[in-house]
C-alpha positions in Angstrom: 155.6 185.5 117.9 156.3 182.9 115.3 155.2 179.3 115.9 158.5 177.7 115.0 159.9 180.3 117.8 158.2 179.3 120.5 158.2 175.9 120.2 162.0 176.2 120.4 161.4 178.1 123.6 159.2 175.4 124.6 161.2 172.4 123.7 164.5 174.8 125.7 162.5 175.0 128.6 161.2 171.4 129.0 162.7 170.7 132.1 165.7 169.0 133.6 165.8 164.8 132.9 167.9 163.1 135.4 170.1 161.8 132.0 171.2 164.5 129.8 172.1 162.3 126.5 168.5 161.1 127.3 166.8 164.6 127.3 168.9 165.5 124.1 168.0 162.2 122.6 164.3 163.5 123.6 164.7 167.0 122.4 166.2 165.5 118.4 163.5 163.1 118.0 160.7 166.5 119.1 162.8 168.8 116.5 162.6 166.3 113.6 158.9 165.7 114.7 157.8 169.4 114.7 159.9 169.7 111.5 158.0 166.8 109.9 154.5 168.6 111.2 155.4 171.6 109.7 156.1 170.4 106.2 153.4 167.8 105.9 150.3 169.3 108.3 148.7 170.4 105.2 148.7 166.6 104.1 146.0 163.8 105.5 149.3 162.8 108.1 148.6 161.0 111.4 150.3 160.2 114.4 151.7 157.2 113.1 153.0 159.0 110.2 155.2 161.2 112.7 156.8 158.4 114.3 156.9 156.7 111.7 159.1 159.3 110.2 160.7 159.8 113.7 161.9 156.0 113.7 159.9 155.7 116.8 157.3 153.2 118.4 153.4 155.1 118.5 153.0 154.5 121.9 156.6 155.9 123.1 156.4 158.6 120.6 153.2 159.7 121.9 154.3 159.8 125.7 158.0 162.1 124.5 156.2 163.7 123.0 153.3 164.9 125.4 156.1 165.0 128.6 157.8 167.7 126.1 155.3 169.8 124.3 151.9 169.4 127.3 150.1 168.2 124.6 149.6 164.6 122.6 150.8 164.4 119.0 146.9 164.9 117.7 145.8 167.5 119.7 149.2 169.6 118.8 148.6 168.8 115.2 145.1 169.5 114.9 146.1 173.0 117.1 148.8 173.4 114.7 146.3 173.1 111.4 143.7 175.6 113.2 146.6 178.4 114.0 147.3 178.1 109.8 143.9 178.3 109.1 143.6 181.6 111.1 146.0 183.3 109.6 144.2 182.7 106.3 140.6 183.4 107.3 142.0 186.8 108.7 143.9 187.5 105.4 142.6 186.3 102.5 139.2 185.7 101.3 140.1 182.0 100.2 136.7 179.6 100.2 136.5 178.0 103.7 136.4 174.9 101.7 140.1 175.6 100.1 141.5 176.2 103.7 140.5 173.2 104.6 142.4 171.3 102.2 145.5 173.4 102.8 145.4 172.8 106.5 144.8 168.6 105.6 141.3 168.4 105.9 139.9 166.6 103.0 136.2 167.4 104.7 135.3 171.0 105.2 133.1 169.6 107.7 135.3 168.2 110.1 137.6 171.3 109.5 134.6 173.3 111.1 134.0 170.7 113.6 137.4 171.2 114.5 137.9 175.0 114.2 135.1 175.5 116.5 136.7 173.3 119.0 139.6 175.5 119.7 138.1 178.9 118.5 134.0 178.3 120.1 132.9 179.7 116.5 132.4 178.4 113.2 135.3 179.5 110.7 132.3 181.6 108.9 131.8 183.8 111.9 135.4 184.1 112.5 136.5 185.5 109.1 133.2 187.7 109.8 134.5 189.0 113.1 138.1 189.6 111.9 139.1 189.3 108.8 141.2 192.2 107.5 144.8 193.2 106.1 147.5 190.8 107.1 150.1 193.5 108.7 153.5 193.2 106.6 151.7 191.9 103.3 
């Protein structure tokens, strides 16, 4: 299922807020940040920079955005860098070190610190385990 997809599907089925021009008030400000996330994840961006860009305070950001998505802005992003970085350690045989960099991680390091996180392996032994032909390429 495509990313973008389901986030729409997520965003739809957020729940009800008691004030509907609040909830699509909400709902813009999550669209333009997951838009903004999508274009710039491979850049060094933080929080900050996302409501920054959203025209919104940090700390009121942060809460929309966790009561929409179930997760805060950082732990989405850094989800969001680790699903790109699997689809290229299962389809290409780009240096670990160079998907790091596309994803926004200046140091392979705390890429691997951070892929290991969410995946329980090292992006070495995942490429090992499953890399292979991306279907439709």
């Amino acid at each position: 299922m495509d990313t973008f997809f389901f986030l729409e599907l997520l965003i739809r089925g957020s729940g009800y807020l008691a004030d509907r021009s609040s909830k699509r008030i909400r709902d813009f400000y999550i669209k333009e940040a997951l838009s903004f996330i999508e274009q710039n994840y491979q850049r060094n961006i933080s929080v900050e920079d996302i409501a920054d860009f959203c025209g919104l305070n940090r700390s009121y950001f942060g809460r929309i955005f966790r009561d929409t998505m179930g997760e805060s802005p950082q732990k989405f992003l850094i989800i969001y860098r680790m699903e790109k970085a699997e689809y290229l350690l299962r389809g290409s045989m780009t240096p670990i070190n160079e998907i790091s960099a596309m994803v926004g991680y200046e140091n392979p390091l705390h890429f691997s610190r951070a892929f290991k996180e969410i995946y329980n392996v090292s992006p070495r032994e995942f490429r090992q385990k499953h890399y292979g032909p991306i279907p439709g390429r």
